[in-house]
ZAFIGU-914908 format. One record per residue (C-alpha): residue number from 1; residue in one letter; x, y, z. Coordinates in steps of 0.05 Angstrom, whole numbers, plus 5000, padded with zeros to 4 digits. Layout:
! residues N
+-----+---+------+-------+------+
!   k ! r ! east ! north !   up !
+-----+---+------+-------+------+
! NUM ! A !    X !     Y !    Z !
...
+-----+---+------+-------+------+
! end
This chain:
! residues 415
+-----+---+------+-------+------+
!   k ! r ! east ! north !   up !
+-----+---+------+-------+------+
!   1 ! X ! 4978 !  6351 ! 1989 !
!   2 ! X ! 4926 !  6293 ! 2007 !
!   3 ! X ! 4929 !  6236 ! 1955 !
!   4 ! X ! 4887 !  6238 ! 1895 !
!   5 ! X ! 4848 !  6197 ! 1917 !
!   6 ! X ! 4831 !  6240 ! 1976 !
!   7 ! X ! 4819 !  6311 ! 1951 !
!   8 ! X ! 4765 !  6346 ! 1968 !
!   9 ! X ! 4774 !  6408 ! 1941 !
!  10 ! X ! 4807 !  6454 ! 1885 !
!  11 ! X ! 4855 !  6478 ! 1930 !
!  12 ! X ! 4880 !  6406 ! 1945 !
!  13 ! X ! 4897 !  6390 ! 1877 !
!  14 ! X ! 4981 !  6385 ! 1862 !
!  15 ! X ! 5001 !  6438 ! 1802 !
!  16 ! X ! 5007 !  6375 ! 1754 !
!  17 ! X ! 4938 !  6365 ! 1764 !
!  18 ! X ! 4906 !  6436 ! 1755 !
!  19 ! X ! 4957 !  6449 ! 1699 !
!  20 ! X ! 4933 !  6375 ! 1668 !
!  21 ! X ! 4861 !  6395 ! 1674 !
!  22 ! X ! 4870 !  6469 ! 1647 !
!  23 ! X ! 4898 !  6432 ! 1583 !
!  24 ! X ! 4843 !  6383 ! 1580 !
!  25 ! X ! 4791 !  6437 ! 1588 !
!  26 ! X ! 4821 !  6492 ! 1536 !
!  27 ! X ! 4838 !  6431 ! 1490 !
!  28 ! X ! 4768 !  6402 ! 1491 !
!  29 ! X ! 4740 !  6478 ! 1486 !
!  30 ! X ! 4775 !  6493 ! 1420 !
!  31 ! X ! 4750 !  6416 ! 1399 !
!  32 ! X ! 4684 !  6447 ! 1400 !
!  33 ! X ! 4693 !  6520 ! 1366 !
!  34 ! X ! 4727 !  6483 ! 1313 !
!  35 ! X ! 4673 !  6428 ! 1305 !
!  36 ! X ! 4611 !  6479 ! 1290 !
!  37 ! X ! 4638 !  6532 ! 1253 !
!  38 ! X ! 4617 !  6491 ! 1192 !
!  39 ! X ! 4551 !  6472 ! 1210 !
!  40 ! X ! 4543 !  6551 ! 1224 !
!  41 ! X ! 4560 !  6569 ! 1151 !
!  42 ! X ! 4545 !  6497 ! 1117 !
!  43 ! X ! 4475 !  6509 ! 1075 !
!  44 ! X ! 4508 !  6583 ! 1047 !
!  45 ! X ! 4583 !  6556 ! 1045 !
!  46 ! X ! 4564 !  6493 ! 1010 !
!  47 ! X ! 4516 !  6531 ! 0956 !
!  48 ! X ! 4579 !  6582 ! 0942 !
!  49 ! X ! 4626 !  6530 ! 0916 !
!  50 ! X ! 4568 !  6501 ! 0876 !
!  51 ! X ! 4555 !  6575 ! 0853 !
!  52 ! X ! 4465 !  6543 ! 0863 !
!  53 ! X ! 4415 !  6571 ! 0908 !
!  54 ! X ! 4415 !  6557 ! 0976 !
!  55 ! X ! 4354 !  6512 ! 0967 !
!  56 ! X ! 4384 !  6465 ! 0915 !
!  57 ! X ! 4377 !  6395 ! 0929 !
!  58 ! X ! 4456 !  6384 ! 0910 !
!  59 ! X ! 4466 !  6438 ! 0971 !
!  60 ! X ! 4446 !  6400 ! 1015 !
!  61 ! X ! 4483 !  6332 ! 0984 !
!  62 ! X ! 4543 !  6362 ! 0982 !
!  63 ! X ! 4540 !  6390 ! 1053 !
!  64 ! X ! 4524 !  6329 ! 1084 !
!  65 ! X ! 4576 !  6290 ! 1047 !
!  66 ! X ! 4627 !  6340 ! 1073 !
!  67 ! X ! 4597 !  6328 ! 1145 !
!  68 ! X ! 4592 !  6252 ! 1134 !
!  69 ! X ! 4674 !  6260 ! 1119 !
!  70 ! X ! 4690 !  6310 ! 1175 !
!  71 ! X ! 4649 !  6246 ! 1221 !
!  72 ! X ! 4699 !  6191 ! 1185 !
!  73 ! X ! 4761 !  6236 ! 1205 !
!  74 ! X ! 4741 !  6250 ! 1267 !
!  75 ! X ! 4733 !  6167 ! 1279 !
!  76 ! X ! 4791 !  6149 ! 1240 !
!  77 ! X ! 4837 !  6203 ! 1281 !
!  78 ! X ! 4811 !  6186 ! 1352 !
!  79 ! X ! 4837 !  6106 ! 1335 !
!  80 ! X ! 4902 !  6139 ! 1304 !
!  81 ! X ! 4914 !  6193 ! 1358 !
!  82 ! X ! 4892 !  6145 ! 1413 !
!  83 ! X ! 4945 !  6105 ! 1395 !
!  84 ! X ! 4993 !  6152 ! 1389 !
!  85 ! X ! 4971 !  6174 ! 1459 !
!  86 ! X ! 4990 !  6094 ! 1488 !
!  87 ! X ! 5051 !  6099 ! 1454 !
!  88 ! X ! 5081 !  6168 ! 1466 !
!  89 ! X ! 5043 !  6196 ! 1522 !
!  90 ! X ! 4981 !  6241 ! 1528 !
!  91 ! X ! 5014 !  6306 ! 1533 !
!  92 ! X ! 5059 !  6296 ! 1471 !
!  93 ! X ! 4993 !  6270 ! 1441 !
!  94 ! X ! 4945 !  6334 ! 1465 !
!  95 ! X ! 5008 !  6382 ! 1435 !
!  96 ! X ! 4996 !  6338 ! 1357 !
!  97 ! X ! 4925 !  6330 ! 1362 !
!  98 ! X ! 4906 !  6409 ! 1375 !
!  99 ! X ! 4953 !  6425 ! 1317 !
! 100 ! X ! 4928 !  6381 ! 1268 !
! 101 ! X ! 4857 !  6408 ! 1273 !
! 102 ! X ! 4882 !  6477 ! 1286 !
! 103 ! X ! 4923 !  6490 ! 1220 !
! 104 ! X ! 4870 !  6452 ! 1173 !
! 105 ! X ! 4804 !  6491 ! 1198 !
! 106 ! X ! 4838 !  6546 ! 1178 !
! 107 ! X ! 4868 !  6519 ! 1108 !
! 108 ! X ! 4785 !  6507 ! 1103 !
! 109 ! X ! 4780 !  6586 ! 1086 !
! 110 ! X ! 4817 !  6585 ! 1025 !
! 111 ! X ! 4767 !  6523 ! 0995 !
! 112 ! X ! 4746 !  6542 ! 0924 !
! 113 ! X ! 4715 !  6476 ! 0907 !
! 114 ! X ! 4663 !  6442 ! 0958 !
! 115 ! X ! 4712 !  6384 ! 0960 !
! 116 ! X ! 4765 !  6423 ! 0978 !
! 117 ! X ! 4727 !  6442 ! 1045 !
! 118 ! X ! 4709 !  6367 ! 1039 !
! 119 ! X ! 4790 !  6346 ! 1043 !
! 120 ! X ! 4792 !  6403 ! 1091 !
! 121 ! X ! 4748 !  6383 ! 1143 !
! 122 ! X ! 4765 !  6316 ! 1135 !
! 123 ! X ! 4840 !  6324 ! 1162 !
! 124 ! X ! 4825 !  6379 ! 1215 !
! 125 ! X ! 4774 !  6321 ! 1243 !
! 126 ! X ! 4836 !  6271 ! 1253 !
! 127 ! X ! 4855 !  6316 ! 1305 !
! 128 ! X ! 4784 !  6337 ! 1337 !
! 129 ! X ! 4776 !  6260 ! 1347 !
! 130 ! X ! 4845 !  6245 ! 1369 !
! 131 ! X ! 4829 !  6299 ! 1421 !
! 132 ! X ! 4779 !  6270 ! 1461 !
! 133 ! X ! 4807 !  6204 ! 1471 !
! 134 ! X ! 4875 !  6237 ! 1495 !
! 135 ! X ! 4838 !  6296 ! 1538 !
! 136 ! X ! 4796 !  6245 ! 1577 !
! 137 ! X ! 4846 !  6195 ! 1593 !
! 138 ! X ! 4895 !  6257 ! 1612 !
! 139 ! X ! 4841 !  6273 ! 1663 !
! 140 ! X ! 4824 !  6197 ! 1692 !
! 141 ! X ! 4900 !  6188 ! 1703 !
! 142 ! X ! 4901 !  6252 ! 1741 !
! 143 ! X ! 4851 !  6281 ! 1781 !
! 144 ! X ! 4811 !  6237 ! 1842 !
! 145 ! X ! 4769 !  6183 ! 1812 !
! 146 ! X ! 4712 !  6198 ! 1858 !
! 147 ! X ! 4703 !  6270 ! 1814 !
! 148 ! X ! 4696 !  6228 ! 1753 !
! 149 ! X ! 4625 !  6247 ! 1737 !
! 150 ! X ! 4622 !  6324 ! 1752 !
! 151 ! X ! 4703 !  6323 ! 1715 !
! 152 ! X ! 4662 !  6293 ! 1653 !
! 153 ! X ! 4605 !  6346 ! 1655 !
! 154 ! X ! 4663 !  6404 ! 1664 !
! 155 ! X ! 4700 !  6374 ! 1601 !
! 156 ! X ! 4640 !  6373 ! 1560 !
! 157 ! X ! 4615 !  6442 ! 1582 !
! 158 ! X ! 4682 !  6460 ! 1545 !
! 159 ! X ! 4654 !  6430 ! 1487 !
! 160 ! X ! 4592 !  6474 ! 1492 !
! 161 ! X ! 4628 !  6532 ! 1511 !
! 162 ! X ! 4672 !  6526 ! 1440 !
! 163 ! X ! 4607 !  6523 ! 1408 !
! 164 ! X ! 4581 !  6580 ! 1432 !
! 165 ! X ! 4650 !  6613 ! 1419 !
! 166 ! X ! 4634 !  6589 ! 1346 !
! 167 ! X ! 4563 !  6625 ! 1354 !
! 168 ! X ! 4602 !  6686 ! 1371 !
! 169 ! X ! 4642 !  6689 ! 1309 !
! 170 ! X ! 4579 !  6674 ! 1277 !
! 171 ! X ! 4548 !  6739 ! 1296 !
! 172 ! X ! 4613 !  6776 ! 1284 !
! 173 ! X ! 4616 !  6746 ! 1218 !
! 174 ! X ! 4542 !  6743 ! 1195 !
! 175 ! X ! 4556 !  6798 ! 1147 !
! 176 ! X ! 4624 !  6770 ! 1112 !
! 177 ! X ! 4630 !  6710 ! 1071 !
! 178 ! X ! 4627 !  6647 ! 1102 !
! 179 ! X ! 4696 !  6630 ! 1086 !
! 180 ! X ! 4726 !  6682 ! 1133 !
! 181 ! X ! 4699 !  6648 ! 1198 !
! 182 ! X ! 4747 !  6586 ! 1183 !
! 183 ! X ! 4798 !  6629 ! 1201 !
! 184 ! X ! 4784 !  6635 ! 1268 !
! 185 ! X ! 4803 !  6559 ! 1281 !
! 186 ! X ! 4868 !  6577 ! 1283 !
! 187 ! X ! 4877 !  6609 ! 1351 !
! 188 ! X ! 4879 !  6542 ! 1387 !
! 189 ! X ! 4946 !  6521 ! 1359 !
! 190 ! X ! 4978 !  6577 ! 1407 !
! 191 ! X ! 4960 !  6536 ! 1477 !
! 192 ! X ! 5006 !  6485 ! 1445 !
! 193 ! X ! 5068 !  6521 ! 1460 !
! 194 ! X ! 5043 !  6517 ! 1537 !
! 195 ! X ! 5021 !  6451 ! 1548 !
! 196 ! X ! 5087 !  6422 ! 1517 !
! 197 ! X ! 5120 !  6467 ! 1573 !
! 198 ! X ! 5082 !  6468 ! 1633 !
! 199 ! X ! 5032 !  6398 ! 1623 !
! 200 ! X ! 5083 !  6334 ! 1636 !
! 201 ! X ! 5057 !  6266 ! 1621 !
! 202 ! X ! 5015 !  6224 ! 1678 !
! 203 ! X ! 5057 !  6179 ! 1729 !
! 204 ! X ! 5003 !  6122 ! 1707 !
! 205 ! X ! 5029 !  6120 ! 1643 !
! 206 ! X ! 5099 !  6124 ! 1667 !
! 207 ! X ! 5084 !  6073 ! 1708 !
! 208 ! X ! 5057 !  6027 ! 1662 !
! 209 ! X ! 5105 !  6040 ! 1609 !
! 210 ! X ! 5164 !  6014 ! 1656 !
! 211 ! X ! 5126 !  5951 ! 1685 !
! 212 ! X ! 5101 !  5928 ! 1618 !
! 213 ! X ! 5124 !  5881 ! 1562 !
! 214 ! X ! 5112 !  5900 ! 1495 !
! 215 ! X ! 5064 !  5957 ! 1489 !
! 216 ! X ! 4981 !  5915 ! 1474 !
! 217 ! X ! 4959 !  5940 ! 1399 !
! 218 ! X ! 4887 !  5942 ! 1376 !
! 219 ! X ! 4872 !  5872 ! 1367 !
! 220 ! X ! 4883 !  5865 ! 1436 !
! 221 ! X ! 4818 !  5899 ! 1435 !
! 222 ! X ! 4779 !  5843 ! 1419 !
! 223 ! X ! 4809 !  5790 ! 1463 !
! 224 ! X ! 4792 !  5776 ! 1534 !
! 225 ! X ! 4784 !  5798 ! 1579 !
! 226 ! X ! 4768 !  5873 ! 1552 !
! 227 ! X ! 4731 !  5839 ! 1490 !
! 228 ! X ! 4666 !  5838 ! 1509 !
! 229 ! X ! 4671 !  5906 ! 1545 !
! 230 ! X ! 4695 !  5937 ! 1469 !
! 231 ! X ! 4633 !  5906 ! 1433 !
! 232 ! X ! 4582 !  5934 ! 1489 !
! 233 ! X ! 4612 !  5997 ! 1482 !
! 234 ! X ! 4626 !  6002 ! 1398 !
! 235 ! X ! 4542 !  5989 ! 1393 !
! 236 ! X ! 4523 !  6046 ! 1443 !
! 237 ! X ! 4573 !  6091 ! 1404 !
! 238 ! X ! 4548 !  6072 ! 1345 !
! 239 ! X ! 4478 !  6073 ! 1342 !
! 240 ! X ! 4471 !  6136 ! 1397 !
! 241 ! X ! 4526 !  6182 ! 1366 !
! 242 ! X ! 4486 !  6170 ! 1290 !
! 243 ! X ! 4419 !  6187 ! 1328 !
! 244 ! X ! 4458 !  6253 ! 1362 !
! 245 ! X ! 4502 !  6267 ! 1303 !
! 246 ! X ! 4443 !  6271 ! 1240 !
! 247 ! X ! 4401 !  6313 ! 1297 !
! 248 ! X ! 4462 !  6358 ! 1310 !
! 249 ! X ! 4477 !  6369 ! 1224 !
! 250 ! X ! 4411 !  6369 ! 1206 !
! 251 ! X ! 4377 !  6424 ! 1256 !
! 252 ! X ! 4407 !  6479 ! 1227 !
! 253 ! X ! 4372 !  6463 ! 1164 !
! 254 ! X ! 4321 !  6448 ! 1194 !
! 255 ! X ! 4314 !  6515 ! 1229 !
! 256 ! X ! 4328 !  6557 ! 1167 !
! 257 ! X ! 4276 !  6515 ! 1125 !
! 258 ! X ! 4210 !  6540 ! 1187 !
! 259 ! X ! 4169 !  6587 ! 1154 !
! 260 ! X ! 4187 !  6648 ! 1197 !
! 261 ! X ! 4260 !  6638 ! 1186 !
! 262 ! X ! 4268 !  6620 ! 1108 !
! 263 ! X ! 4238 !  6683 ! 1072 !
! 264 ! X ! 4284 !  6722 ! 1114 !
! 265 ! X ! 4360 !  6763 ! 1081 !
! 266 ! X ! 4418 !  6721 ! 1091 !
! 267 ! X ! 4442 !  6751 ! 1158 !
! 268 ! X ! 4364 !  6740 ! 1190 !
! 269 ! X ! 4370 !  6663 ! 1173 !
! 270 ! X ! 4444 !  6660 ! 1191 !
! 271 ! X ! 4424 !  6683 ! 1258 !
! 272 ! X ! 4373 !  6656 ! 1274 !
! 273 ! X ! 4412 !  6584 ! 1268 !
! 274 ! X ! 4470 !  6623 ! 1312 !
! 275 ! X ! 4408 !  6629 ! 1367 !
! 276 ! X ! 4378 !  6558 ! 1364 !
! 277 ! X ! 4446 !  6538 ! 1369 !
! 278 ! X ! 4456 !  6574 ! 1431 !
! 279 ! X ! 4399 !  6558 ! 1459 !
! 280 ! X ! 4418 !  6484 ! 1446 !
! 281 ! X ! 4487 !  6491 ! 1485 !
! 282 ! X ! 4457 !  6524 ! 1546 !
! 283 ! X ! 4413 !  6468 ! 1544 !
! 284 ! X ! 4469 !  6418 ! 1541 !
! 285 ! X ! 4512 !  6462 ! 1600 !
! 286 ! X ! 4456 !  6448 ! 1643 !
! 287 ! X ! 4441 !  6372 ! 1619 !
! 288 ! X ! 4516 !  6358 ! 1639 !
! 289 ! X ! 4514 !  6373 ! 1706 !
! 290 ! X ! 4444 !  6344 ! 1701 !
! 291 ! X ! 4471 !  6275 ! 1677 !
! 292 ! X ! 4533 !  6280 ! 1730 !
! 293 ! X ! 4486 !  6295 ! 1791 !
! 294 ! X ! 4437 !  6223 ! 1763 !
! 295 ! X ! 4509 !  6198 ! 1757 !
! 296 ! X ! 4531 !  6210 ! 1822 !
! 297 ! X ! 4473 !  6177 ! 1862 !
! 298 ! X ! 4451 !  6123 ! 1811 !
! 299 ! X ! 4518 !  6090 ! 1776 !
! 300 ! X ! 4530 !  6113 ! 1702 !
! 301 ! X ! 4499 !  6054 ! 1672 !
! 302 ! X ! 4422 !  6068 ! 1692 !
! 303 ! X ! 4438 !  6148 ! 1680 !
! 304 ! X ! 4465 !  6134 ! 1604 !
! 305 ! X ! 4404 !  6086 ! 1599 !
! 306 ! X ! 4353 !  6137 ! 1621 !
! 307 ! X ! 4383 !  6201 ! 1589 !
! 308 ! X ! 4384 !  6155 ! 1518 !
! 309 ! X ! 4313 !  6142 ! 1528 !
! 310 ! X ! 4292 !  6214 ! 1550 !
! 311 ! X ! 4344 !  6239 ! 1473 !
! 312 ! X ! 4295 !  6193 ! 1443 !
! 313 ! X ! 4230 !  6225 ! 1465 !
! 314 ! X ! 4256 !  6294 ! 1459 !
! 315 ! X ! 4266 !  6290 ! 1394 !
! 316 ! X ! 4203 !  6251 ! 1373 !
! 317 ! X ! 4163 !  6306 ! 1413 !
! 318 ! X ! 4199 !  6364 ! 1377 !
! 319 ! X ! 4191 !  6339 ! 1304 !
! 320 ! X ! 4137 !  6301 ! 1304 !
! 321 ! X ! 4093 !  6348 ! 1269 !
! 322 ! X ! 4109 !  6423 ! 1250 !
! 323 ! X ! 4112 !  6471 ! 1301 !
! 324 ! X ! 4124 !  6545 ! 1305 !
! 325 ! X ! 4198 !  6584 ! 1313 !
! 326 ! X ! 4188 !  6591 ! 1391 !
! 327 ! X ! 4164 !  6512 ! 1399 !
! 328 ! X ! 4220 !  6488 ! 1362 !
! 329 ! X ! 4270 !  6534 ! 1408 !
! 330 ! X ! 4232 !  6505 ! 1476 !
! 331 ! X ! 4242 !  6434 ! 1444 !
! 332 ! X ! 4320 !  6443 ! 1426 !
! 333 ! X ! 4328 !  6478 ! 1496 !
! 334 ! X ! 4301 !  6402 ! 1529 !
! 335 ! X ! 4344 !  6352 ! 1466 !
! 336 ! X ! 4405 !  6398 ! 1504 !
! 337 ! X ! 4388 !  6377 ! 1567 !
! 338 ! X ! 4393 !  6305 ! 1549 !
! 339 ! X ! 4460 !  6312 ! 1514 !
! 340 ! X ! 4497 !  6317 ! 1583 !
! 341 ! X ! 4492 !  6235 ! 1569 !
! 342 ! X ! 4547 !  6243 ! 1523 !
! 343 ! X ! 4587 !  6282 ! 1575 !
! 344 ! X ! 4585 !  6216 ! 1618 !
! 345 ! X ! 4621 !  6176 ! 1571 !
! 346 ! X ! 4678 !  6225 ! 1575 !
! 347 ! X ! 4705 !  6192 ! 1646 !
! 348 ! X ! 4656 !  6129 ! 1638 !
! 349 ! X ! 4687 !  6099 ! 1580 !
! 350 ! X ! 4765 !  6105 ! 1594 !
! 351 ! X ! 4780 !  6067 ! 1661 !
! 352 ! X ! 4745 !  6010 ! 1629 !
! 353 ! X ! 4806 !  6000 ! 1593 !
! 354 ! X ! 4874 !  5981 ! 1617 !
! 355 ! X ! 4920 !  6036 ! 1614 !
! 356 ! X ! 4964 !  6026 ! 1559 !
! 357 ! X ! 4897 !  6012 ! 1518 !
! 358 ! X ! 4865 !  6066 ! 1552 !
! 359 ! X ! 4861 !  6116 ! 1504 !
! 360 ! X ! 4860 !  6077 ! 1443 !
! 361 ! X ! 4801 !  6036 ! 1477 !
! 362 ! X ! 4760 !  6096 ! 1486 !
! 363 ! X ! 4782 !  6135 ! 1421 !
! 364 ! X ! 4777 !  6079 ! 1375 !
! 365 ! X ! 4704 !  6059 ! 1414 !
! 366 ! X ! 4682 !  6125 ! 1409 !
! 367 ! X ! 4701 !  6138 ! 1348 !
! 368 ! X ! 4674 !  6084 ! 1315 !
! 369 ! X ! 4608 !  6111 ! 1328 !
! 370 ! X ! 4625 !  6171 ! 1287 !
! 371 ! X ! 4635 !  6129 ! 1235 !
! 372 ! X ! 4573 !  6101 ! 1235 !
! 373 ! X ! 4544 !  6169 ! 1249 !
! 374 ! X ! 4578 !  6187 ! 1187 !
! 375 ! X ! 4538 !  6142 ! 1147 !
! 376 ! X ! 4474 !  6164 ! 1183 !
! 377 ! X ! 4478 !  6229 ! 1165 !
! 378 ! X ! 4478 !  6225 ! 1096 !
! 379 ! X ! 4435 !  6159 ! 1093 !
! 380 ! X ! 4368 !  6192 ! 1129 !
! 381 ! X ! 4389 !  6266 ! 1101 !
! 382 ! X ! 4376 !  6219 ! 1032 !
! 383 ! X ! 4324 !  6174 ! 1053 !
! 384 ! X ! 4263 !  6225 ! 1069 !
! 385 ! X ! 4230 !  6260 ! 1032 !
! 386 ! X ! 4262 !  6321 ! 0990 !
! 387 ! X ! 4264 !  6377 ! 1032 !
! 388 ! X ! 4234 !  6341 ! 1093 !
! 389 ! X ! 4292 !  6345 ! 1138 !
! 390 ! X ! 4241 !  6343 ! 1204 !
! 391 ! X ! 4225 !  6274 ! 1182 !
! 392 ! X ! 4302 !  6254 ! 1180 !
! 393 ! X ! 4318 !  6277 ! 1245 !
! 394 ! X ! 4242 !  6237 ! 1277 !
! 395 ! X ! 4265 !  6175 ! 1243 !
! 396 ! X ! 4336 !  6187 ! 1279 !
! 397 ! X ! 4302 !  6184 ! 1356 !
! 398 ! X ! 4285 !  6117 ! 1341 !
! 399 ! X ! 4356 !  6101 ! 1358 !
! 400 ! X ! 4368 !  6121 ! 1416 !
! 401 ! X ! 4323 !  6055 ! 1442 !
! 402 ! X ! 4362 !  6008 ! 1420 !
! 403 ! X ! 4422 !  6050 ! 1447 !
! 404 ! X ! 4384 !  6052 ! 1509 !
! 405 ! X ! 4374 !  5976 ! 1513 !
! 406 ! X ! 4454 !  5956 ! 1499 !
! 407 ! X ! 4472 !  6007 ! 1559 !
! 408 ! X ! 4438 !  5953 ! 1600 !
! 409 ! X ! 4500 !  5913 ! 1603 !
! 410 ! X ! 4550 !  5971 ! 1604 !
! 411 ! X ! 4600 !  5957 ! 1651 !
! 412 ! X ! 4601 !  6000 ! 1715 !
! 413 ! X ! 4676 !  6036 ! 1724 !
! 414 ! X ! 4698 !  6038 ! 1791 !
! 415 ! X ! 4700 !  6106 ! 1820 !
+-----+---+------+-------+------+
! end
């Protein structure tokens, strides 16, 4: 087989390195179904442990407080499982990581209290995080750095692809309580018995494992000469993923509260979120391979810079004044395209780190921006006016300048 660095073509790739990616990919894909079936069922789930009406103000409270804690596991598990990842390797890591948000998605069924789903989501997010982190680094140490960019848009078409598995379920389920789709979440903690047995760990962590003194902790982080790189990269995560994350909880509110959509029965509104959620994710298929083609001929800094700028003004264009059902799809269709931005940071953002602070460089930097999403979501969910969730999610695109303007000095991996 040609070195890695020399493949050209599926067919060159060893077995480690298909089996490696076919973990990464399914891993990643499950991430995804797991992450949306909530916002699928949030605004009816949410009002049935409050026993209110849908269109109670606490509804929507409650639901966001649950998302704002499903964003703070999901940043506090990709610093925790990164770590884990350094220490113990990023198969053994994958094998925890799947399982943890596997088995507590579907403890989210049995909720009777909305901060049971609260505590619920909040643990199965350690793992969703700790996934990302682990799968991308599992990739960069494995498969031809000079694929980087169209490996990154495959990864996160997994994402989009879990989604729309989570649409699926939606429309099978649209008639059941909303409980009953947690249980779906499940099914990914069977590809665990599989990658423990056919995905080893990568010869680059091996490698630097048995050359290295005592394993670098996070505070090593913030020294030089990776310090600067990990504050450059904590303010894009920050401010873009709080722009992207109160868009991505907030829509399907949003699209239940238009005027064609919000006089209709229960299954009516519930699918019509399942569509514009669909029509979101072929968007973002598309906007990945976009992203990695800009990528590919123009370095990923200027491409994150330019797709952060083009988030911005899709979203200003789509809610800056009512429009009709159809607009609103057209408009979500184009904020999908520019989401292949966060595909790029999937392969961007790891080699920037050495590698035994590779993944908890890029989990604990990514992550953080959940955090701060976190705090977004419920802070312009609160902040607008009551019921005005279309001026929320117009006051959110302002961020994505600012997170255009750090991405100036992010630092160009070598590829």
């Amino acid at each position: 087989m040609p070195p890695q660095s020399e493949a050209v073509r599926i067919a060159d790739l060893s077995s480690q390195q298909k089996k490696s990616g076919l973990a990464a990919w399914l891993g990643w894909m499950f991430d995804g179904l797991d992450m949306h079936i909530y916002t699928l069922v949030a605004t009816p789930f949410v009002a049935q442990l409050l026993s209110l009406p849908r269109t109670d103000k606490e509804v929507g409270e409650k639901g966001a407080l649950i998302n704002a804690a499903f964003l703070v596991g999901w940043a506090l598990g990709g610093a925790f499982f990164g770590r884990i990842g350094d220490l113990l390797g990023r198969s053994r890591a994958l094998c925890l990581t799947i399982l943890c948000y596997a088995g507590f998605t579907g403890l989210s069924a049995v909720s009777t209290e909305w901060w049971h789903l609260l505590a619920f989501r909040f643990l199965s997010a350690l793992g969703i995080g700790g996934e990302w982190a682990v799968g991308a680094s599992l990739l960069s140490e494995t498969w031809p750095r000079s694929w980087r960019p169209w490996i990154a848009a495959t990864l996160q078409t997994a994402v989009n692809m879990g989604v729309l598995l989570a649409c699926f379920f939606g429309f099978l389920f649209e008639q059941s309580e909303p409980r009953y789709i947690f249980l779906v979440g499940v099914f990914p903690a069977l590809i665990v018995l599989w990658i423990r047995r056919a995905v080893p760990e990568t010869d680059e962590w091996h490698a630097a494992r048995k050359d290295s003194g005592p394993a670098p902790g996070l505070s090593d982080l913030f020294r030089s000469p990776v310090a600067s790189t990990t504050w450059i990269v904590l303010a894009i995560c920050g401010v873009s993923l709080t722009a992207h994350w109160t868009f991505m909880f907030w829509q399907q509110k949003y699209i239940r509260d238009l005027p064609e959509v919000r006089d209709l029965p229960a299954a009516g509104q519930n699918r019509a979120a399942v569509v514009a959620l669909v029509v979101l994710m072929v968007g973002s298929i598309i906007g990945n391979y976009l992203a990695a083609w800009v990528a590919r001929r123009h370095g990923y800094r200027r491409t994150v810079v330019l797709f952060c700028v083009l988030y911005g003004i899709a979203m200003g264009a789509t809610f800056l004044r009512p429009m009709s059902h159809d607009a609103v799809l057209a408009g979500f269709f184009v904020i999908g395209l520019c989401q292949g931005v966060f595909g790029l940071f999937t392969m961007c953002l790891p080699p920037l780190f050495p590698t035994l602070l590779r993944t908890t460089g890029a989990g604990f930097c990514y992550n953080f921006g959940r955090l701060v999403a976190a705090g977004g979501t419920v802070f312009f969910g609160l902040f607008t006016k009551v019921g005005d969730v279309r001026q929320a999610l117009l006051y959110a695109a302002v961020l994505f300048l600012p997170a255009a303007i750090v991405s100036l000095w992010l630092p160009e991996p070598r590829d």
